[in-house]
C-alpha positions, -999 to +999 in steps of 0.1 A: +000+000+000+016+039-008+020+058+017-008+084+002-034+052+001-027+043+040-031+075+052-059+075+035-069+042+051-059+059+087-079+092+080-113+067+074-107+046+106-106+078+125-139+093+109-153+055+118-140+061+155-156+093+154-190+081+142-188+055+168-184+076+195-215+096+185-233+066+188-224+059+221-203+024+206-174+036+226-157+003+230-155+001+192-144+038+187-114+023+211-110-006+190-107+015+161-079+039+174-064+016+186-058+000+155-052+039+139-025+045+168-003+010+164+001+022+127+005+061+135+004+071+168+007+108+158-027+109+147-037+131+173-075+131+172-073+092+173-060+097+210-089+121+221-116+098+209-105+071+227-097+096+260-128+102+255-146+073+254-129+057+282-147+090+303-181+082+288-172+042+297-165+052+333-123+046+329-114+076+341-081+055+348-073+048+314-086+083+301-059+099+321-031+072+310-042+079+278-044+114+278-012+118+294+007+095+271-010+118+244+002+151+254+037+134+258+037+128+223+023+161+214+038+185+239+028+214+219-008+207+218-031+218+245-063+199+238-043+164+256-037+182+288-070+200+292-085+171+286-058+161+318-074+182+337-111+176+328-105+138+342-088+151+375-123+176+379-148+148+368-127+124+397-128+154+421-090+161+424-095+199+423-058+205+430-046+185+401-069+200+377-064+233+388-025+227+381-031+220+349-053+249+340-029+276+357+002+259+336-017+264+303-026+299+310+011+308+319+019+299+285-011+310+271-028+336+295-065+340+272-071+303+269-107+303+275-115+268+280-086+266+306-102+299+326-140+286+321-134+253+334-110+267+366-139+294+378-159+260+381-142+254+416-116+287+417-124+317+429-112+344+408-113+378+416-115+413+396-075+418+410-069+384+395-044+385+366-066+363+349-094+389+349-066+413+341-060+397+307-096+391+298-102+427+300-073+437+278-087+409+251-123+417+254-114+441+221-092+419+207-100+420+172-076+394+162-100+374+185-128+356+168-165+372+177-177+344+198-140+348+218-142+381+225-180+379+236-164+353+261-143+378+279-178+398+288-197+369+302-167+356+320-157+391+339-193+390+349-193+356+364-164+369+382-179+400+396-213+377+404-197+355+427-173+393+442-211+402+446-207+431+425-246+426+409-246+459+387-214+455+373-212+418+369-251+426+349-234+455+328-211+429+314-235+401+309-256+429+289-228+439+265-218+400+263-251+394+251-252+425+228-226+410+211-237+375+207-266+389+193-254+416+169-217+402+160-216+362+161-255+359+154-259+395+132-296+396+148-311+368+126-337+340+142-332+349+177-369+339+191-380+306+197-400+292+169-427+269+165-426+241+138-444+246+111-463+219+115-476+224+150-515+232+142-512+195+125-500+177+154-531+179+171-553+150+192-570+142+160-535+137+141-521+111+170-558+092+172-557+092+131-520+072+134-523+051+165-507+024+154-531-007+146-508-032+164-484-022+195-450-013+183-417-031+198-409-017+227-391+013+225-359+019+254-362+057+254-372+083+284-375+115+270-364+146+296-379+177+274-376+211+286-351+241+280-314+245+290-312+257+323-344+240+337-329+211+358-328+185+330-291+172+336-302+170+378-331+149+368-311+130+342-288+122+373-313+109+394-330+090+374-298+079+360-286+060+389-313+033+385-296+005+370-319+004+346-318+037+327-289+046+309-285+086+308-271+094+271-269+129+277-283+156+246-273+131+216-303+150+192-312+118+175-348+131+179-347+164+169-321+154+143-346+127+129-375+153+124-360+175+111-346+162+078-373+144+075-394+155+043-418+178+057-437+191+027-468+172+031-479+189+063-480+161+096-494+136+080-469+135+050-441+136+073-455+109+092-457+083+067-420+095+052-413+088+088-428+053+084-419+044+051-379+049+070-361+017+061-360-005+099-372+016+130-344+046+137-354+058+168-361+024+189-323+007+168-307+035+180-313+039+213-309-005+214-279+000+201-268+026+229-279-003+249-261-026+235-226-011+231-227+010+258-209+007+296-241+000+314-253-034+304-279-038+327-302-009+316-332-008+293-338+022+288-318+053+274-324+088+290-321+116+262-320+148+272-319+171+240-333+202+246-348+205+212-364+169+211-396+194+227-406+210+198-413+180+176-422+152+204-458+158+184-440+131+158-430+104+182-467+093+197-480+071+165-442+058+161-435+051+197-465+059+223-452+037+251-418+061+256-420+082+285-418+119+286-410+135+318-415+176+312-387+199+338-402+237+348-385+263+364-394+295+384-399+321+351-372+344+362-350+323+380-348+303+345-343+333+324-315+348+344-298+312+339-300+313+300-295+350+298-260+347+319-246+313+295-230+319+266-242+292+244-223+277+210-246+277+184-276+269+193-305+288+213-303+323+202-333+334+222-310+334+253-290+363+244-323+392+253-343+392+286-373+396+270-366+364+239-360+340+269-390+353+283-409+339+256-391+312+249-402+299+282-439+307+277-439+288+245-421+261+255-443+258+288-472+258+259-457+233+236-455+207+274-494+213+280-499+209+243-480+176+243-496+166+273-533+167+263-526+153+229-500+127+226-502+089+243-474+085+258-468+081+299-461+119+310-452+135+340-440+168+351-415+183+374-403+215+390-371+222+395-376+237+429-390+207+437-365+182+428-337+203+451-363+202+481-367+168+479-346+148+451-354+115+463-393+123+465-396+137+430-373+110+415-394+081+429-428+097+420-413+103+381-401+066+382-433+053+403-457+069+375-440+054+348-442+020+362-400+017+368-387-005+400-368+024+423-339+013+440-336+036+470-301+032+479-283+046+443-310+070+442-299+088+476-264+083+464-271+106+434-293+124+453-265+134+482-242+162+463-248+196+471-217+208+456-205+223+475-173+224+467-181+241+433-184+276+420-224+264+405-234+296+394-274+306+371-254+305+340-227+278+346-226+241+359-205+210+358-226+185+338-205+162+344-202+162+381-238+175+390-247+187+417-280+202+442-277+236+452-304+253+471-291+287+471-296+284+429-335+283+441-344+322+438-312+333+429-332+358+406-346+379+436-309+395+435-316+410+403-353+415+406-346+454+391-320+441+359-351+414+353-381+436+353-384+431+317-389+392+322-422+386+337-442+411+314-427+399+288-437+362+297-471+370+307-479+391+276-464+363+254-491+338+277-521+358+266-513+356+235-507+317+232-543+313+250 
């Protein structure tokens, strides 16, 4: 073989690793680099799939052997020694990770990621040299857009927790003028409804309730917006060994969405149906199946935007479960309003867009719920901190799932203290409860007056 044609050959094994790591096959994506790295082990993105899939496996051993080994070979690259430091956080050796971080931004004193992920469990303060340099790069315009919009919602996080509210809200507001007006340039910032929402009505899910039952389907659906307490339920219900939490993989939302939708909801259904096999149940089997938990039966998915086509799923699957997360109106748009999102979610980035955001998507649950088959239930954030272990075992109890009380007060026992949880930052990937997140808003009641007319207005006019 030339040399051209093999690393040709390496350069498809790695897209295959990569493909099967989105699909939650993570021992194969191992498998895979593995093979890529005995060949060429300077294929560098073969050695952070397989760091991380070993984190998504549980092997937060091997992620940091291999992660290690991987920045030996590639001293200059900083993407093998963050990711370093991400195992130490996720294993709770603050010290270690913090190392890490502090020795990037020595070397490289605006590396975001590095200063993002320390404020998770560092205090930094506005004397910090670290604030210091984000305020001389907040106009850095050799940065990209989305950077330098960074440098505003990070000062502000840093004068939130100095308890400097005006200031800290000044800079969240000029963060989020610029997501809107220079990475977004003020195009589709409101939350939209499908098109096909009138359509997906009671009559549409009675007129393709399927004649015979469907094979079972080993998906539980958490639907609700960023920000709501999604990932704490996710946790909870996650420590059953039956459910497998998957995270936001978009399957769903992915699904409908390239769909052909030109014939209206009952010509997208049938394209739906006329799919060769049954995507949504093989995928989520296959999760099952290749994934670390090999006990569980059902898959958790959390997308956020799974909510705003769930109207498809009832005739293809009516026996998945749906749970639907709320949270206090302003405390929920102070949380989106102070997180600087990638690409997605737009609406987040003006007080009185996440305001309706949140109306619609409170209307799109209560639309869902009085239409669709499927087990529902419903859950309040502020609820689930009071009493984690009551609200998990009533979600689980109503859809019929065995609770196993010890894991669940396992979960259910974090309060995090030990991290910097702030309205517009968490830790996914540690999770934790914090009661002082409940009502947080009340500090900002005069910065949020916008919120709750705007949320009520947009109310009236759903009906």
């Amino acid at each position: 073989m030339s040399v051209s044609s093999l690393q040709q050959a390496l350069a498809d094994k790695v897209e295959d690793a990569e493909e099967a790591e989105e699909d939650g096959r993570f021992e194969q994506a191992i498998i895979l680099c593995n093979e890529v790295t005995r060949i060429d082990h300077k294929k560098s993105e073969a050695w952070k799939i397989r760091t991380r899939s070993f984190i998504e496996m549980g092997r937060l051993d091997l992620a940091l052997e291999n992660a290690r080994e991987a920045a030996r070979i590639f001293p200059s690259s900083i993407s093998h020694r963050i990711m370093q430091a991400r195992v130490h956080v996720l294993a709770r050796r603050w010290d270690k990770g913090a190392a890490i971080y502090r020795a990037i931004l020595r070397e490289e004193p605006v590396h975001l990621n590095s200063i993002r992920e320390l404020m998770d469990f560092e205090t930094i303060t506005p004397q910090d040299e670290i604030y210091q340099n984000l305020a001389r790069a907040a106009d850095d315009s050799g940065m990209k857009p989305y950077d330098r919009a960074s440098t505003w919602f990070l000062r502000a996080q840093i004068h939130m927790v100095a308890g400097e509210d005006d200031m800290a809200f000044r800079l969240y507001d000029e963060g989020n003028r610029r997501m809107r007006d220079e990475v977004h340039e003020n195009r589709r910032l409101e939350y939209s409804f499908s098109r096909l929402l009138p359509e997906l009505d009671a009559a549409f899910q009675r007129r393709w309730s399927p004649m015979t039952a469907p094979d079972p389907c080993p998906l539980l659906v958490i639907a609700g917006l960023p920000r709501s307490g999604k990932t704490l339920l996710e946790k909870l219900l996650g420590s059953q060994s039956g459910l497998y939490a998957v995270g936001e993989t978009s399957v769903l939302y992915n699904l409908f969405l390239d769909v052909d939708r030109s014939g209206g909801a009952d010509g997208t259904l049938q394209a739906l149906r006329a799919l060769p096999g049954q995507p949504i149940r093989d995928h989520y089997a296959d999760r099952l199946k290749y994934g670390p938990k090999k006990g569980a039966f059902r898959c958790i998915d959390t997308t956020p935007g799974s909510l705003e086509q769930l109207g498809l799923l009832g005739p293809l699957h009516p026996d998945v479960p749906i749970a639907f997360v709320r949270r206090n109106t302003r405390d929920l748009a102070a949380s989106l309003y102070f997180k600087q999102f990638n690409k997605a979610h737009r609406y987040t980035y003006d007080l009185g867009t996440a305001a309706r955001a949140i109306a619609r998507t409170e209307h799109l649950a209560r639309r869902w719920q009085a239409t669709m088959p499927n087990p529902m239930a419903e859950v309040r954030y502020e609820d689930m901190v009071a009493d984690p272990v009551g609200s998990a075992r009533r979600i689980l109890t109503q859809f019929g799932l065995t609770v196993e009380e010890e894991p669940l007060r396992h979960a259910a026992g974090d309060d995090g203290r030990a991290l910097n949880l702030l309205p517009g930052r968490s830790l996914d990937g540690v999770g934790a409860i914090r009661p002082d997140l409940v009502g947080f808003s009340q500090r900002f009641a005069r910065q949020l007056e916008p919120v709750l007319p705007a949320y009520e207005a947009e109310l009236r006019e759903l009906g």
